[in-house]
C-alpha positions as CSV (number, residue, x, y, z in Angstrom):
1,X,8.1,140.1,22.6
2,X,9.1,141.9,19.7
3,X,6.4,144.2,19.3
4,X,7.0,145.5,23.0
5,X,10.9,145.9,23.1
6,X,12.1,147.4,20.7
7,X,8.6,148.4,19.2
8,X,7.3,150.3,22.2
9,X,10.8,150.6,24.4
10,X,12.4,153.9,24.8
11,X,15.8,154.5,23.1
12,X,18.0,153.6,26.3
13,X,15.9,150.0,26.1
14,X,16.7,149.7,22.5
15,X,20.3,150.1,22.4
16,X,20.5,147.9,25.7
17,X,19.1,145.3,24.4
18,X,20.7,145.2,20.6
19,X,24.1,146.7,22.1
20,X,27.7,145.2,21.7
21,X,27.7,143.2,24.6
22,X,23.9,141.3,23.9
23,X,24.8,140.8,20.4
24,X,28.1,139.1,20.9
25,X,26.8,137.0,23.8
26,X,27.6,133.1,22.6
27,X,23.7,132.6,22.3
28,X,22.4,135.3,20.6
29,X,21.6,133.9,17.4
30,X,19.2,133.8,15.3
31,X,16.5,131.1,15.4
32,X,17.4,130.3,19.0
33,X,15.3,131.4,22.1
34,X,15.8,129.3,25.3
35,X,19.2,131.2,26.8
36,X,19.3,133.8,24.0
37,X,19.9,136.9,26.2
38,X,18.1,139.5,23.7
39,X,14.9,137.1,23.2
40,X,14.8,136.8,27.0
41,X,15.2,140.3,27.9
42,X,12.2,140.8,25.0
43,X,9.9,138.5,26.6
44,X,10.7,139.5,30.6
45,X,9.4,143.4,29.2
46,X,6.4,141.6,27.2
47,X,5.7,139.7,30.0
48,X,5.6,142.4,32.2
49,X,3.7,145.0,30.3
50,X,0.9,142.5,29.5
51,X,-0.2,143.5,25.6
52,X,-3.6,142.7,24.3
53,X,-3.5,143.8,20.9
54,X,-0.8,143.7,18.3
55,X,-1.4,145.7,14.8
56,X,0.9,145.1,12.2
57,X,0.0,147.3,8.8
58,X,1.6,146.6,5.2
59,X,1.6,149.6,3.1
60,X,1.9,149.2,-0.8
């Protein structure tokens, strides 16, 4: 879900989903999926864009 929002996701998307009011929700924490309102949100746009490929690249 990550790679789609905020990877792909336009700015509005973006700051939406890592604004005030998602990050001071009572289960937005790291490590924690099930009712974490920013992982949710990730993985309704993920689900609903259907990705086939990720690429991640490491420069050195």
């Amino acid at each position: 879900p990550k790679a789609v929002l905020p990877a792909l996701a336009g700015a509005e998307s973006v700051l939406s989903n890592h604004g005030r009011d998602m990050i001071g929700h009572a289960q937005a924490t790291w490590g924690v999926t099930e009712g974490n309102p920013i992982w949710e949100e990730m993985r309704e746009v993920a689900l609903m864009t259907n990705p086939t490929f990720l690429l991640n690249v490491t420069l050195n």
